[in-house]
N, C-alpha and C positions, 0 to 999 in steps of 0.2 A: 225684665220689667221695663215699662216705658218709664219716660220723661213727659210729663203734659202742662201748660198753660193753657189757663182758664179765665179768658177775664170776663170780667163784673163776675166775683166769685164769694166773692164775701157775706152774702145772703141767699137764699131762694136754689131754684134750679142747677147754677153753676157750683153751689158751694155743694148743694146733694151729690151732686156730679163726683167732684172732687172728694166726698167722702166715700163713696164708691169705691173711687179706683184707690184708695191709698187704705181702704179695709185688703186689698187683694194684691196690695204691695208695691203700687205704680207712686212716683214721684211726681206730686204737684205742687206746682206753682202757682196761689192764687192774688187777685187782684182786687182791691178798692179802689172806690173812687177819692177817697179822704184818709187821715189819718185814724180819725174815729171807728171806721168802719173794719182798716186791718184789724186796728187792737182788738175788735169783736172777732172778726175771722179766725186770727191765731187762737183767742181764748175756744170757737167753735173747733179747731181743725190745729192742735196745737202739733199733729206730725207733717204738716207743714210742711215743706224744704224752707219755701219763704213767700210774703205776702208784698206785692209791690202796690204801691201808691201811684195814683195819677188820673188827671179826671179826662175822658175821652168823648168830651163833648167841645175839645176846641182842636184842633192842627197842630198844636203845640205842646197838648198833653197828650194828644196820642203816641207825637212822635217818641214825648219824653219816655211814657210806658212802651212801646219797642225797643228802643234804647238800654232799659232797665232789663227789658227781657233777652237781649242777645248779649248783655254784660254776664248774665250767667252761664252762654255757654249755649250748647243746643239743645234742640226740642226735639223728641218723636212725633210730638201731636202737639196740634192749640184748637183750643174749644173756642170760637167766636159767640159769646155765650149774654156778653153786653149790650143790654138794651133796654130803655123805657116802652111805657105801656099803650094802650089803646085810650086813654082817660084823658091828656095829656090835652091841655091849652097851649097856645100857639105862643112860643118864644123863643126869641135869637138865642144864638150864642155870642161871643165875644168874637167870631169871626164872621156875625151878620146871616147866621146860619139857621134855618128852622132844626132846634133842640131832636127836635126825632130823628130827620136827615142825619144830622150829625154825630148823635151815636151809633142808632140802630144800621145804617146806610156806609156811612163816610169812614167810621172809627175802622169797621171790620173789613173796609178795603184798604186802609194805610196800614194796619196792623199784618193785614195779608203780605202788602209790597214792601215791607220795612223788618220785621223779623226774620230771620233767617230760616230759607226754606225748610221745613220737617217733611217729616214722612207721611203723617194725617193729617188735616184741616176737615173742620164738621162747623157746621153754621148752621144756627138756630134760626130755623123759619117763624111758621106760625099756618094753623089752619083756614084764617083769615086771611092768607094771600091766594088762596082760590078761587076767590071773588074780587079782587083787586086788578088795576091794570097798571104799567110801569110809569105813565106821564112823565117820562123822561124827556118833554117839550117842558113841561112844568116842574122838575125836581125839586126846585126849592120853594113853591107854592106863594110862586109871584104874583100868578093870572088868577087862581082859584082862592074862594071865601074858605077858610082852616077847618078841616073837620079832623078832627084827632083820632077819631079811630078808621077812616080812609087812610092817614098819614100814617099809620101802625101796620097796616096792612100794605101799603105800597112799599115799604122799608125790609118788611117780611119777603116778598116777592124780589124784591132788589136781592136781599142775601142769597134766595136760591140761585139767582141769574150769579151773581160772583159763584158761588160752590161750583155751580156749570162750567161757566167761564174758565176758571181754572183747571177743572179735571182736563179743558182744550187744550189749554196753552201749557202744564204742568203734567206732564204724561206721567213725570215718576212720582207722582204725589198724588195718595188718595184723598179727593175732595168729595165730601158728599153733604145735603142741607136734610132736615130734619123737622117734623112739629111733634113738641112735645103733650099735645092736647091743651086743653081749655083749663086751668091748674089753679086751684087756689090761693095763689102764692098771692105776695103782697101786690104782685103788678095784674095776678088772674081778678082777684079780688074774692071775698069770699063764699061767693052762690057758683063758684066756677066748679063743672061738674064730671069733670075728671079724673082719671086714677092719681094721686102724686106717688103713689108706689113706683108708677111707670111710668114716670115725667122727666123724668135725670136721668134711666138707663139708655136709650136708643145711646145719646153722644157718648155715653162714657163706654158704652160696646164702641162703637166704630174709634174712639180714638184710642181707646187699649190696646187694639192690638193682637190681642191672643186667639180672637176666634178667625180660621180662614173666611170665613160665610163675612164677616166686613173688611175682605180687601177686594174692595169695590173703587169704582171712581165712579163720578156724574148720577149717583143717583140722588132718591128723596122716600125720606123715610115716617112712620108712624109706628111706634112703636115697636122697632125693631121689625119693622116689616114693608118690604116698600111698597109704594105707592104714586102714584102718576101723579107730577104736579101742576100746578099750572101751566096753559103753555107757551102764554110768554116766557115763562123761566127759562125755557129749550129753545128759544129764537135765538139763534149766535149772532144776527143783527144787533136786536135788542144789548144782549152781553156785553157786544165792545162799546156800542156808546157808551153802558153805563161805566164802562170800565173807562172809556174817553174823556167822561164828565167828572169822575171822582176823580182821575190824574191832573185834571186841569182847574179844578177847585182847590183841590188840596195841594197841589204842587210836587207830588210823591206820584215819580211815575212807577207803574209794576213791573219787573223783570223778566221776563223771557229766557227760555232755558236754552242756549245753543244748541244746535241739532251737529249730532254727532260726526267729527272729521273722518272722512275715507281716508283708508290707512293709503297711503303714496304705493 
């Protein structure tokens, strides 16, 4: 059975996710952004292993939540599952950051280079980055007047570009991005008109483990079935900038795996 981390797990998608795999006897780890919200979590999900606290919309809780998560030890899989919605007015963070950037974008590239490599990484897109482009001239929506659901969709499209990105640079790790449809959760809102039956399984397949058919890398999925994403997301240009501009924003560069020494 695996070992999984899930953050933003304590509600919606990620926490279905998480009840999933630990109905089928995988170990998870889930995440709040507050105290209030573990104590819900655990009372939701009381086989738990454990719920860690920490809010991933600044540089400093994200780092602290990695920290929390390689304190316990290692992971077969982490679900990059944290993220706000398409509704979303325009505001900083405490590190001068547009709020969407900074969780949906910024959290699930430092959590990538700061937690200790696993065996899976699965990063929740969105069907809305099909129409999006990367504005990686504008990432933090300096030049451009805020439209919050352009800014929901460009952060979706960023996560597949990292999923990509890594499956390059991480060859013994499968990386794969995902949209879980149009979902009525609290962030789909409630005229959102897709299955929730099938909105939590794709990641909790690919990060379990047990089925051959997801040890895959670089792809992108719907419902456990793949499908072609945008094609920015597949520009390895595109990839390393954004991998360029999160390292030098956040000050957490990503590691790179040695390539393996010829025996003498």
């Amino acid at each position: 059975m695996s070992r999984i981390f899930i953050s933003g797990s304590s509600t919606g998608l990620g926490l279905m996710a998480a009840e999933w795999l630990a109905r089928r006897g995988h170990r998870v780890v889930l995440h709040a952004r507050n105290a209030v919200r573990a104590n819900d979590a655990r009372a939701a999900l009381p086989q738990a292993e454990a719920v860690l606290t920490g809010d991933v919309s600044t540089i400093a809780g994200t780092r602290e939540v990695a920290t929390q998560v390689n304190a316990l030890g290692t992971f077969d899989a982490v679900i990059h599952n944290a993220a706000v919605g398409y509704r979303e007015a325009h505001r900083l963070t405490a590190d001068g950051l547009p709020h969407v950037f900074a969780i949906n974008t910024l959290s699930a590239y430092m959590l990538t280079a700061l937690i200790e490599r696993p065996k899976r990484l699965v990063y929740l897109s969105s069907g809305m980055h099909h129409h999006a482009g990367a504005h990686l001239d504008d990432i933090l929506w300096q030049k451009r007047r805020w439209n919050g659901s352009e800014a929901y969709a460009e952060s979706k499209l960023h996560d597949a570009m990292l999923a990509f990105a890594i499956a390059r640079r991480w060859p013994d790790v499968f990386a794969n991005a995902l949209e879980p449809g149009w979902v009525p959760t609290r962030m789909g809102g409630p005229g959102a008109p897709d299955d929730m039956d099938q909105a939590h399984l794709t990641q909790a397949w690919l990060a379990a483990g047990d089925d051959p058919q997801a040890d895959v890398t670089g792809r992108y999925f719907y419902h456990m079935k793949r499908m072609e994403p945008n094609p920015q997301a597949l520009d390895t240009g595109l990839q390393d900038r954004l991998i360029a501009i999160c390292g030098e924003i956040s000050g957490v560069a990503l590691p790179r795996i040695s390539p393996p020494v010829a025996p003498a």
